[in-house]
C-alpha angles and dihedrals in degrees: 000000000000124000117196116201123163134137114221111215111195104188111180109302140171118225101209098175129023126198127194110216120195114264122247109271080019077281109185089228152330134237125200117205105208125183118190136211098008106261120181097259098048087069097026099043117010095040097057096044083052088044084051096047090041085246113154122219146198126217127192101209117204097215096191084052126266134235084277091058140263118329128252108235094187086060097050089048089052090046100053089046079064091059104259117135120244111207129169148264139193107277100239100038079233126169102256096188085072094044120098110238083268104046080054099046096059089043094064097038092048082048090068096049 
């Protein structure tokens, strides 16, 4: 069983040199379906049409809620039963930028537990 959590910061970069590399199969192209703060839909109505269509997902979940309100833990097992990957967040959804390196820190290794 694998379990892939990780939380992708993007602060301000420039991209000075881009390379295209082939696609898995010499596929033409990929797409990747996201969803974002957990809300209840995501795991009650988008995950089971893509379950129905074999489309995998992945879903950034908030631990600490989210302004949706608090996760079910239960839905994001069951999802990631399905196949979609679970990866985190930080746990308050708060703005990091305007976190000092501690304070972000805590947020991504809460985010974990």
């Amino acid at each position: 069983m694998r379990i892939l959590l990780f939380c992708l910061l993007i602060p301000y970069f420039g991209f000075s040199q881009a390379r295209v590399t082939p696609w898995f199969n010499k596929k033409k192209a990929a797409s990747v379906i996201t969803f974002d703060n957990n809300c209840p839909g995501q795991f009650q109505y988008a995950l089971p049409a893509l379950n129905s269509r074999n489309l995998p997902a992945a879903s950034f979940v908030i631990s600490g809620g989210s302004q949706c309100g608090n996760i079910n833990w239960s839905e994001v097992t069951q999802a990631f039963a399905a196949g979609h990957e679970i990866a985190s967040h930080p746990v308050t959804h708060g703005m990091l930028r305007n976190m000092d390196t501690t304070q972000i820190r805590q947020e991504m290794a809460s985010s974990f537990q």
